[in-house]
N, CA, C and O atoms as a Maestro MAE file, in Angstrom:
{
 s_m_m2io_version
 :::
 2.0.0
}

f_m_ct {
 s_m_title
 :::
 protein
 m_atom[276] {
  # First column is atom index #
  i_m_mmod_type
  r_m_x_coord
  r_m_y_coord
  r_m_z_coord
  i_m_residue_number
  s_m_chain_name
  s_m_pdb_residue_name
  s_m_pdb_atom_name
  i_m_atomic_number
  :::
  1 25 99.029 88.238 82.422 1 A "UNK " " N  " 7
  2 3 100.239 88.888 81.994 1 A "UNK " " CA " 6
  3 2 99.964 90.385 81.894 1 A "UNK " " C  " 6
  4 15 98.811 90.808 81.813 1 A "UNK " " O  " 8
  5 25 101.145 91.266 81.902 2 A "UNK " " N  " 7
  6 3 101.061 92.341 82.131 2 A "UNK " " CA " 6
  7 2 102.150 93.166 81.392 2 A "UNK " " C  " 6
  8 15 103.291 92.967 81.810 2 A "UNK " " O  " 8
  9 25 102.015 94.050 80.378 3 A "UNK " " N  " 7
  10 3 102.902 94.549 79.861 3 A "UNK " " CA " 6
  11 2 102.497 96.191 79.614 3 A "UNK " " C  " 6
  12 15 101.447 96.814 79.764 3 A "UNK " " O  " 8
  13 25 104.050 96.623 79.099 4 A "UNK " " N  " 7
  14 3 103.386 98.333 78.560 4 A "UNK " " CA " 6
  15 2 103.178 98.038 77.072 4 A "UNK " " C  " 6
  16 15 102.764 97.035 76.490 4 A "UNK " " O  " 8
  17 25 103.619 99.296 76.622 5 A "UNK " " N  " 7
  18 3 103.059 99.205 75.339 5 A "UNK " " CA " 6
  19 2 104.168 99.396 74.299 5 A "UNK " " C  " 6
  20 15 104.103 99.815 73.143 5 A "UNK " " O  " 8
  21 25 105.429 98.878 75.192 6 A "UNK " " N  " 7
  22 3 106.322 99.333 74.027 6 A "UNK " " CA " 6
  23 2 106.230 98.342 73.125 6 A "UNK " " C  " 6
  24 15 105.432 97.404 73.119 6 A "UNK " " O  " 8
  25 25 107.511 98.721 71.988 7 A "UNK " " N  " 7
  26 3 107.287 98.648 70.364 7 A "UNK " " CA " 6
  27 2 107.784 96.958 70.560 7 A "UNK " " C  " 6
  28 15 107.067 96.375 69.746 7 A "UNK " " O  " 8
  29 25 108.577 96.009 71.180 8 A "UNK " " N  " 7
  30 3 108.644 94.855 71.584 8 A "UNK " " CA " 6
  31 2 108.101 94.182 72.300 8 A "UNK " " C  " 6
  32 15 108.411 92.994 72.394 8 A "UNK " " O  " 8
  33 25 107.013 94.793 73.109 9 A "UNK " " N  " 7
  34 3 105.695 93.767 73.637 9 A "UNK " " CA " 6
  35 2 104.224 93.529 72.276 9 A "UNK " " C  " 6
  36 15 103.464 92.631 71.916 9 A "UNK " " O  " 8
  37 25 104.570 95.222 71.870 10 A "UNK " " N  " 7
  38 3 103.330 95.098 70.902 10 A "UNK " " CA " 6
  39 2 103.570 94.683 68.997 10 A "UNK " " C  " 6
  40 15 102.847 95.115 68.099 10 A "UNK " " O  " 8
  41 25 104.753 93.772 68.825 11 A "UNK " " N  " 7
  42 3 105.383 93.847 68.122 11 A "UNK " " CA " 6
  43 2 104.536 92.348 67.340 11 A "UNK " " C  " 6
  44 15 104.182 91.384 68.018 11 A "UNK " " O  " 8
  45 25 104.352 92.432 65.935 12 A "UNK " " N  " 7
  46 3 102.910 91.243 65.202 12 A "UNK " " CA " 6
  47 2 103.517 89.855 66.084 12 A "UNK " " C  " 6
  48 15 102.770 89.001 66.563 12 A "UNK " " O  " 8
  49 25 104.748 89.835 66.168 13 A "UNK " " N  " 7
  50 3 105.084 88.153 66.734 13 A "UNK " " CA " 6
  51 2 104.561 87.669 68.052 13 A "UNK " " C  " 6
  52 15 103.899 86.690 68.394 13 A "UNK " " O  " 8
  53 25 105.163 88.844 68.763 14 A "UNK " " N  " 7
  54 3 104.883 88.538 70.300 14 A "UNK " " CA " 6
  55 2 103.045 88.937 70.381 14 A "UNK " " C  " 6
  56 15 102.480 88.253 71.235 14 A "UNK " " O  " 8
  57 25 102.391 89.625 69.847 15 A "UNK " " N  " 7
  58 3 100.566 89.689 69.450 15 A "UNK " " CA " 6
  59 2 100.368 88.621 69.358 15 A "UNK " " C  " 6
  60 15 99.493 88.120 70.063 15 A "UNK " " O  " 8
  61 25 101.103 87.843 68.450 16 A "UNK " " N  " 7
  62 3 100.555 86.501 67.876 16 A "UNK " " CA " 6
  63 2 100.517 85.166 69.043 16 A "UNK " " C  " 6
  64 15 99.641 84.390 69.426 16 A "UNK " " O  " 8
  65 25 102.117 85.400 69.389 17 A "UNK " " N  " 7
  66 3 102.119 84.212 70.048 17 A "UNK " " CA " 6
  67 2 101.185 84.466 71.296 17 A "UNK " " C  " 6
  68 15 100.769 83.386 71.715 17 A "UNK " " O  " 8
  69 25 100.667 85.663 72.110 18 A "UNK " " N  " 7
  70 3 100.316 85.712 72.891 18 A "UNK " " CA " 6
  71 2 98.540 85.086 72.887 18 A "UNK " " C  " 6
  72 15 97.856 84.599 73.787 18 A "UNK " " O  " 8
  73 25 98.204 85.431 71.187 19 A "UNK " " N  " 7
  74 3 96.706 85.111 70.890 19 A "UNK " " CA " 6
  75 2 96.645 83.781 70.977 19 A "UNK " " C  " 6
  76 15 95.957 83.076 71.715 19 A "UNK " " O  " 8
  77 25 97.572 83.447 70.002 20 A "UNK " " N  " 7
  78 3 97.835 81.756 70.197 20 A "UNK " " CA " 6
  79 2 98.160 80.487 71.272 20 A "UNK " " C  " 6
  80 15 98.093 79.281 71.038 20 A "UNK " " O  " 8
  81 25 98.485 81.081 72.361 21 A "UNK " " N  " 7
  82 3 98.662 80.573 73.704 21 A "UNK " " CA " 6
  83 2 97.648 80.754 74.348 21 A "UNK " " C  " 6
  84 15 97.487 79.998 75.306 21 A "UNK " " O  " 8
  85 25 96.785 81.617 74.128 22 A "UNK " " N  " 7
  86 3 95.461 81.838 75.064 22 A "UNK " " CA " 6
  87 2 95.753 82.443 76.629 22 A "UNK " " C  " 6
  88 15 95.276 82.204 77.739 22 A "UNK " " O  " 8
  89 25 96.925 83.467 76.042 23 A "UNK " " N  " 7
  90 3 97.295 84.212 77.181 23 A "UNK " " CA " 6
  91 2 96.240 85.380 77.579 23 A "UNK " " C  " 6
  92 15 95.639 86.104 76.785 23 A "UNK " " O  " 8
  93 25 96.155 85.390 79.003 24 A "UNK " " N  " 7
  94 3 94.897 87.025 78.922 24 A "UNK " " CA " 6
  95 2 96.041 88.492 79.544 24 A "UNK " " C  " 6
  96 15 96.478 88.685 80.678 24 A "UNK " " O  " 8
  97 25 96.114 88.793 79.072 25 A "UNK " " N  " 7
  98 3 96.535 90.461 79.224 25 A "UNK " " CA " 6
  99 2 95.719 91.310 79.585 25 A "UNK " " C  " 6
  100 15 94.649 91.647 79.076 25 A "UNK " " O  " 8
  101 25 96.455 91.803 80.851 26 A "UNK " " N  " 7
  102 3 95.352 93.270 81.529 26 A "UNK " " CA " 6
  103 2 95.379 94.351 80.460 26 A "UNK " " C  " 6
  104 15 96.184 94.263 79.533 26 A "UNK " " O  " 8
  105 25 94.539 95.354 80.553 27 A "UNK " " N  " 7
  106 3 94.625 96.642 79.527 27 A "UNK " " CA " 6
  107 2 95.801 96.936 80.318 27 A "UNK " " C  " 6
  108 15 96.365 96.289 81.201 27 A "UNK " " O  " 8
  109 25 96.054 98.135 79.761 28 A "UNK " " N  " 7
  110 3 97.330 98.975 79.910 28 A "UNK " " CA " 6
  111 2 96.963 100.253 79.852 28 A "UNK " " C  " 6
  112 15 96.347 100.440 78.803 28 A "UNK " " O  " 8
  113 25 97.073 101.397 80.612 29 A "UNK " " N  " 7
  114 3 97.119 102.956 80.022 29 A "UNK " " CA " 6
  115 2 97.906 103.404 79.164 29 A "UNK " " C  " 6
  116 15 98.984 102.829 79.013 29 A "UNK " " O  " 8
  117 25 97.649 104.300 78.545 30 A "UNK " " N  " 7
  118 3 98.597 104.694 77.571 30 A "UNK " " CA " 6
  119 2 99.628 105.462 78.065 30 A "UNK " " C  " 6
  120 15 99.346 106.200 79.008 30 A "UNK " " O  " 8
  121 25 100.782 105.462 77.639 31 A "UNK " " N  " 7
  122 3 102.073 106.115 78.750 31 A "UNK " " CA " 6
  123 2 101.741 106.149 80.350 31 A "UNK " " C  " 6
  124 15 101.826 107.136 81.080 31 A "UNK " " O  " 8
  125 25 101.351 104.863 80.704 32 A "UNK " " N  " 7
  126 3 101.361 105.296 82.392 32 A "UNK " " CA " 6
  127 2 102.529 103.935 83.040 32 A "UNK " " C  " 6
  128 15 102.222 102.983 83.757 32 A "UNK " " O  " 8
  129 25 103.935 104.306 82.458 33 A "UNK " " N  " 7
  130 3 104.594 103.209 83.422 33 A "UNK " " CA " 6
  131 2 104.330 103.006 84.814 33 A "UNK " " C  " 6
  132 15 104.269 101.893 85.336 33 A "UNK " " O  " 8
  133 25 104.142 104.328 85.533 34 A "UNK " " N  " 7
  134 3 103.727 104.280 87.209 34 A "UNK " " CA " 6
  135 2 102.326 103.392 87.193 34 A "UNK " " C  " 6
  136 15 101.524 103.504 88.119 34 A "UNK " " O  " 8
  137 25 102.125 102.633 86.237 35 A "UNK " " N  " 7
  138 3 101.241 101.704 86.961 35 A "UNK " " CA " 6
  139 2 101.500 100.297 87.209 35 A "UNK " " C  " 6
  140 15 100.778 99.494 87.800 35 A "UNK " " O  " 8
  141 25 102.563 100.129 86.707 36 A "UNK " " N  " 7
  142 3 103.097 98.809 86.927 36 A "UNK " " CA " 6
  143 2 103.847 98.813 87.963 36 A "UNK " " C  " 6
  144 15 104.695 99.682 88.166 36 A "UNK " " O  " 8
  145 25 103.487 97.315 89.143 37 A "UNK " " N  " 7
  146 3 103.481 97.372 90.542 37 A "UNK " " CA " 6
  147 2 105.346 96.966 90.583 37 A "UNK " " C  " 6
  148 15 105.917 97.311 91.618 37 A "UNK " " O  " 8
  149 25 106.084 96.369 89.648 38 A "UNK " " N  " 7
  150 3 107.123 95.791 89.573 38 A "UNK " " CA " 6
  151 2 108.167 97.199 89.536 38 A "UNK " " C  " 6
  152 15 109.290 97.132 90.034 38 A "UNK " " O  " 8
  153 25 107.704 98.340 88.953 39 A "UNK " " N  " 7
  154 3 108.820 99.157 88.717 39 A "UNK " " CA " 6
  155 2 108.608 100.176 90.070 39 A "UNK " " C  " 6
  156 15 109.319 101.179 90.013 39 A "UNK " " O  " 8
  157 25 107.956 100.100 90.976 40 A "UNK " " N  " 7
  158 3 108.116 100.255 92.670 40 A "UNK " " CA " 6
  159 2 108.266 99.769 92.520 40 A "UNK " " C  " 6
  160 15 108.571 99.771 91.328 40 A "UNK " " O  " 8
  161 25 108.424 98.251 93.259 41 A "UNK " " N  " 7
  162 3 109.739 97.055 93.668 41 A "UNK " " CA " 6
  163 2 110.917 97.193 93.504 41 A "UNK " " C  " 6
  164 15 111.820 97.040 94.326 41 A "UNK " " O  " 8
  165 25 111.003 97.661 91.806 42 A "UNK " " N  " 7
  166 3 112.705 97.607 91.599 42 A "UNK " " CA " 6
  167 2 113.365 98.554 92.372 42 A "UNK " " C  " 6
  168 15 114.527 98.466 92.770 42 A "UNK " " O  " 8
  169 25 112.269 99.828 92.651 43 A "UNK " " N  " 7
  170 3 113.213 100.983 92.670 43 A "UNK " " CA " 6
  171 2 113.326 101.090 94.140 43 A "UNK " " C  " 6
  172 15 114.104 101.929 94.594 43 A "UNK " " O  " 8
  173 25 112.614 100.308 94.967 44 A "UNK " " N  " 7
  174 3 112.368 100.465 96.181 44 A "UNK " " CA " 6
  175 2 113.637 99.474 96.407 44 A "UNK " " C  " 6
  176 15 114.444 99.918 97.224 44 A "UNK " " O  " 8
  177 25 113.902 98.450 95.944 45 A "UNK " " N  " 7
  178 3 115.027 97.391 96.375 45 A "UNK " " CA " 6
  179 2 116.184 98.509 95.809 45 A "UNK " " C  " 6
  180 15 117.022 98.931 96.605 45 A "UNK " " O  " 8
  181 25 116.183 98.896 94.607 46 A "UNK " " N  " 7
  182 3 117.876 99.442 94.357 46 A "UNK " " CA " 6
  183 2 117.989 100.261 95.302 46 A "UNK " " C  " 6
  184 15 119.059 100.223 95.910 46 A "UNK " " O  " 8
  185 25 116.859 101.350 95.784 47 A "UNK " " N  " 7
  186 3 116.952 102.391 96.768 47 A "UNK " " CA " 6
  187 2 118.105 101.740 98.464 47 A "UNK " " C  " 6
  188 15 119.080 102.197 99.061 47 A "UNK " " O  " 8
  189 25 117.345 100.677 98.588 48 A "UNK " " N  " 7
  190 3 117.902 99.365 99.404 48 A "UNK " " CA " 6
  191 2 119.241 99.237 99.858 48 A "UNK " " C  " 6
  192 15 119.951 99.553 100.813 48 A "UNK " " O  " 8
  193 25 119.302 98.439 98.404 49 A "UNK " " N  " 7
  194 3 120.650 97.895 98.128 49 A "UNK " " CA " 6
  195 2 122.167 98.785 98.276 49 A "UNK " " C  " 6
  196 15 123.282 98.367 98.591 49 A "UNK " " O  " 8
  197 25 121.625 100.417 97.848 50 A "UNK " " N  " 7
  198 3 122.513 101.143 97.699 50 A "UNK " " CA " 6
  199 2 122.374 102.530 99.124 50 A "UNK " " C  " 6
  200 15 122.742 103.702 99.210 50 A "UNK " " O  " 8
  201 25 121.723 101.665 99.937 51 A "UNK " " N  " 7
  202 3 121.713 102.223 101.203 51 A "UNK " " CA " 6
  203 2 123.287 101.947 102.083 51 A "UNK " " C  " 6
  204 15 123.907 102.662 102.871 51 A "UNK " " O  " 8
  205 25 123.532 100.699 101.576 52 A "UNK " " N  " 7
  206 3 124.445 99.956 102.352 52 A "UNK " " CA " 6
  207 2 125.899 100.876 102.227 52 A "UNK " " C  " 6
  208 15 126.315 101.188 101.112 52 A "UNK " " O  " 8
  209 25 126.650 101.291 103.517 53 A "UNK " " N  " 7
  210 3 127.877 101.632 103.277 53 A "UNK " " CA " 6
  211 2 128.822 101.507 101.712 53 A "UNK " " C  " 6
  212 15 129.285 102.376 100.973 53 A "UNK " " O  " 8
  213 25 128.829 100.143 101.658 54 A "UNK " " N  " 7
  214 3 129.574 99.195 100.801 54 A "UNK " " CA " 6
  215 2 128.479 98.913 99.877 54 A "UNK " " C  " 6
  216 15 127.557 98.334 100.450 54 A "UNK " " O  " 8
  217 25 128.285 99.123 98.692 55 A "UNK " " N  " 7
  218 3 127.304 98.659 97.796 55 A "UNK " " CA " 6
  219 2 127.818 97.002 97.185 55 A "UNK " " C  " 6
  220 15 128.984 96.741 96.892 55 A "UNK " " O  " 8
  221 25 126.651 96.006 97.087 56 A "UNK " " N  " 7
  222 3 127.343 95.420 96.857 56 A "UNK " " CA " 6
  223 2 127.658 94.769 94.945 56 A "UNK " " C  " 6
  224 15 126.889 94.975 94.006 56 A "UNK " " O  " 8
  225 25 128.914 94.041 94.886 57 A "UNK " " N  " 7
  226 3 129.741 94.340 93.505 57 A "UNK " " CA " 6
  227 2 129.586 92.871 93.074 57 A "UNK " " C  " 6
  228 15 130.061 92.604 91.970 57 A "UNK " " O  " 8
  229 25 128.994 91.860 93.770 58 A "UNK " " N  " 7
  230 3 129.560 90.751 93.593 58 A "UNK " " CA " 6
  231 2 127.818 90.105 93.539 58 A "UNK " " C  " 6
  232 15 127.018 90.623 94.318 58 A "UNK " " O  " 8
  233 25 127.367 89.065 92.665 59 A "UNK " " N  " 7
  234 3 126.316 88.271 92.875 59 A "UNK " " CA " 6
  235 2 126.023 87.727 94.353 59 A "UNK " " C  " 6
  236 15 125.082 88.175 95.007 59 A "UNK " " O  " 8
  237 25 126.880 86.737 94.841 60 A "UNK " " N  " 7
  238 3 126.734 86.419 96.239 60 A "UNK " " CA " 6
  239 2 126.588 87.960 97.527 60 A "UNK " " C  " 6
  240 15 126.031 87.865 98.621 60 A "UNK " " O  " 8
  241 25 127.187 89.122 97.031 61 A "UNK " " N  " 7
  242 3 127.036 89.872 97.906 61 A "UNK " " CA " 6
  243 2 125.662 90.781 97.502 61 A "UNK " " C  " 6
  244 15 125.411 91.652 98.336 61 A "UNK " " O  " 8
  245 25 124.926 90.724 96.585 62 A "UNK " " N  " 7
  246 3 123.963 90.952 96.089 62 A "UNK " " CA " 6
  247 2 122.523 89.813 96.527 62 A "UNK " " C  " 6
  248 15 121.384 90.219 96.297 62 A "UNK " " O  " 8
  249 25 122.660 88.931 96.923 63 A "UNK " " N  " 7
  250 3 121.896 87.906 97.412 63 A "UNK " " CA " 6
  251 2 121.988 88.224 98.683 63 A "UNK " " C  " 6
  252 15 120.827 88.232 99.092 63 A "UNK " " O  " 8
  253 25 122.745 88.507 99.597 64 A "UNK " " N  " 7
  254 3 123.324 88.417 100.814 64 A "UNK " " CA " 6
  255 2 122.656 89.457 101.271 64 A "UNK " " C  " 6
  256 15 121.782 89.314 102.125 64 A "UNK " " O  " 8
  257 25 122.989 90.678 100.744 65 A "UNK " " N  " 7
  258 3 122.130 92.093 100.857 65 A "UNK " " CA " 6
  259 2 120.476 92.017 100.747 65 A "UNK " " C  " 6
  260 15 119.632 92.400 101.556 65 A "UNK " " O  " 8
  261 25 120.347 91.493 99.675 66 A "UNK " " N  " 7
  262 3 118.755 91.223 99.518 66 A "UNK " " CA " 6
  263 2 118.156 90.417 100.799 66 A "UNK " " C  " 6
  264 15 117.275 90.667 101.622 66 A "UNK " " O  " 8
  265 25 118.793 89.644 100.641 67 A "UNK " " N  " 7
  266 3 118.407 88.621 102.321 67 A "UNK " " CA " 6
  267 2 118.030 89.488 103.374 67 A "UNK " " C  " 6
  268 15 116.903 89.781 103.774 67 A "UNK " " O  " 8
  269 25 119.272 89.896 103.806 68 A "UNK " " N  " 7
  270 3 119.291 91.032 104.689 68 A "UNK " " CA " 6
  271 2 118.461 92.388 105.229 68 A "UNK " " C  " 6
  272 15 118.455 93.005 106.294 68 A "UNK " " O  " 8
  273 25 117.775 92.534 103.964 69 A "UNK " " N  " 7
  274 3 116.933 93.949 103.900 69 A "UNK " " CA " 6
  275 2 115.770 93.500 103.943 69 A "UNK " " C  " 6
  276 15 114.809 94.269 103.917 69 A "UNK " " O  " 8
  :::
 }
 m_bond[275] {
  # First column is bond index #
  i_m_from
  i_m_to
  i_m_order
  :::
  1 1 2 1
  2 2 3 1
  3 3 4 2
  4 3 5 1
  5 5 6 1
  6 6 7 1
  7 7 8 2
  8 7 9 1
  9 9 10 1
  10 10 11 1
  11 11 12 2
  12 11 13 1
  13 13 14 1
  14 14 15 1
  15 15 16 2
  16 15 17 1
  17 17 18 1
  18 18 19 1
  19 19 20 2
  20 19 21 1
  21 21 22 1
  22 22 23 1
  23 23 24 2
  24 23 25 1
  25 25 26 1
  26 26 27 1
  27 27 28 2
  28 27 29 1
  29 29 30 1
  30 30 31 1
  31 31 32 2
  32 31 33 1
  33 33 34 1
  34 34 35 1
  35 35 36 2
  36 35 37 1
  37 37 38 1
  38 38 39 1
  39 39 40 2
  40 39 41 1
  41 41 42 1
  42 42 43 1
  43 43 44 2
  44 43 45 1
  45 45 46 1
  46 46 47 1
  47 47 48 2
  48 47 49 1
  49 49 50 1
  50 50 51 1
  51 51 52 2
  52 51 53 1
  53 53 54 1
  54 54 55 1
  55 55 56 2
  56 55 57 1
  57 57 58 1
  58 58 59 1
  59 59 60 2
  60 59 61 1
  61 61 62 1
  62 62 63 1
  63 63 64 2
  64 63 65 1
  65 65 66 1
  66 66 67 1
  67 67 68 2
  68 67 69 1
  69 69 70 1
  70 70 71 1
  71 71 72 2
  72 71 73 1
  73 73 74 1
  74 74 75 1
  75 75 76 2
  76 75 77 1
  77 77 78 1
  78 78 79 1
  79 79 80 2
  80 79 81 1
  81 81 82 1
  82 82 83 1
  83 83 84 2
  84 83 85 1
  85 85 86 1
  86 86 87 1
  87 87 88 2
  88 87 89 1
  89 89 90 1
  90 90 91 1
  91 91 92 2
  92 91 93 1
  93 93 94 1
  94 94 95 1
  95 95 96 2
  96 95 97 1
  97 97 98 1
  98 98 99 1
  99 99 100 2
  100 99 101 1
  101 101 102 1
  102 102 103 1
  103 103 104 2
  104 103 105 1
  105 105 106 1
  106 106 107 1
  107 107 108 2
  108 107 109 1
  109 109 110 1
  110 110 111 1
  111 111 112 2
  112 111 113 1
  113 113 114 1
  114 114 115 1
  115 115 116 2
  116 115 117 1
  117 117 118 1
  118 118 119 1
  119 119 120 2
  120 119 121 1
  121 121 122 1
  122 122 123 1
  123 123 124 2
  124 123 125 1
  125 125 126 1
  126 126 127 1
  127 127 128 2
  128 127 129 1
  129 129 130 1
  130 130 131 1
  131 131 132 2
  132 131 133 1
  133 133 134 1
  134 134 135 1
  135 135 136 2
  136 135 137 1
  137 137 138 1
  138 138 139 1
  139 139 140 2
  140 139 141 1
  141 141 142 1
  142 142 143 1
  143 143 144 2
  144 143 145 1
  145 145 146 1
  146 146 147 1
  147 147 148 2
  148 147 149 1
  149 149 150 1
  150 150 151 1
  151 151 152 2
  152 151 153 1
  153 153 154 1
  154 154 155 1
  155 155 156 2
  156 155 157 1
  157 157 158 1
  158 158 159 1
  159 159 160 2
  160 159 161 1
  161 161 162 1
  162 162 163 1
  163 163 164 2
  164 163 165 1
  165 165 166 1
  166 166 167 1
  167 167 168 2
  168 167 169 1
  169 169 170 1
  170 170 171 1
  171 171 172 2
  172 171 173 1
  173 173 174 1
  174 174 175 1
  175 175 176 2
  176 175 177 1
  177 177 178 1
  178 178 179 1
  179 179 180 2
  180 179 181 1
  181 181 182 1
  182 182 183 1
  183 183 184 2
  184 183 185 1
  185 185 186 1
  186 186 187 1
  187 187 188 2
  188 187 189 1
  189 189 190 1
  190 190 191 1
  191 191 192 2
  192 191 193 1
  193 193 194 1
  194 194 195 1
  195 195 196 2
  196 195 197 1
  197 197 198 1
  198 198 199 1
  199 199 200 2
  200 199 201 1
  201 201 202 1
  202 202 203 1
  203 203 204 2
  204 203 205 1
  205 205 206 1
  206 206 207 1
  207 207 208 2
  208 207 209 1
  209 209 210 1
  210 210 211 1
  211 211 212 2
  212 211 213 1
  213 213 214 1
  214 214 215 1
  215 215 216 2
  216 215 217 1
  217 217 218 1
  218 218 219 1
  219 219 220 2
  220 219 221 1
  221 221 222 1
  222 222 223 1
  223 223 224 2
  224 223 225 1
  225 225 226 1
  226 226 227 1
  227 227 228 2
  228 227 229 1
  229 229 230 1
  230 230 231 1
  231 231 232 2
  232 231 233 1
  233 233 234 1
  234 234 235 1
  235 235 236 2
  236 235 237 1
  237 237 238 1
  238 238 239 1
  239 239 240 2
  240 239 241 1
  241 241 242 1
  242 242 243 1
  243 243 244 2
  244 243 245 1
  245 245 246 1
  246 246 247 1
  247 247 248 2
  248 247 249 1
  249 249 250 1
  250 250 251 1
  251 251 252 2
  252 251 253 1
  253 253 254 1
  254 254 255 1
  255 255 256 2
  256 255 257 1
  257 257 258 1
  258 258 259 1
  259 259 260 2
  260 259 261 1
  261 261 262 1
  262 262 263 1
  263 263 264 2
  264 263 265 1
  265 265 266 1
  266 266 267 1
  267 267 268 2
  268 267 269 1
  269 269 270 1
  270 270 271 1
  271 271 272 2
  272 271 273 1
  273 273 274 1
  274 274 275 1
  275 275 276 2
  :::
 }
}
């Protein structure tokens, strides 16, 4: 698992349950969101998505687009 460091990942509950599950967590840098590989992805797909003439407005046309690209 992989998280930053905000105040709802690092929050005593979610610590806990994570110790208690025997989850392993990568370190993290301190303020370095650009290291998480997911926020390229997102921005590279919205970049995408909103290439299209017609952006799309609708779930099915949002699947359709993704397909597509």
């Amino acid at each position: 698992m992989q998280h930053d460091d905000a105040r709802h990942h690092t929050a005593n509950v979610t610590s806990s349950f994570i110790t208690q599950n025997g989850i392993d967590v990568l370190d993290w840098p301190a303020l370095s969101p650009d290291m998480s590989p997911i926020e390229h992805f997102r921005n590279m797909l919205k970049r995408r998505l909103f290439a299209h003439v017609k952006p799309p407005v609708k779930l099915a046309q949002l699947r359709q687009a993704m397909i597509e690209k």
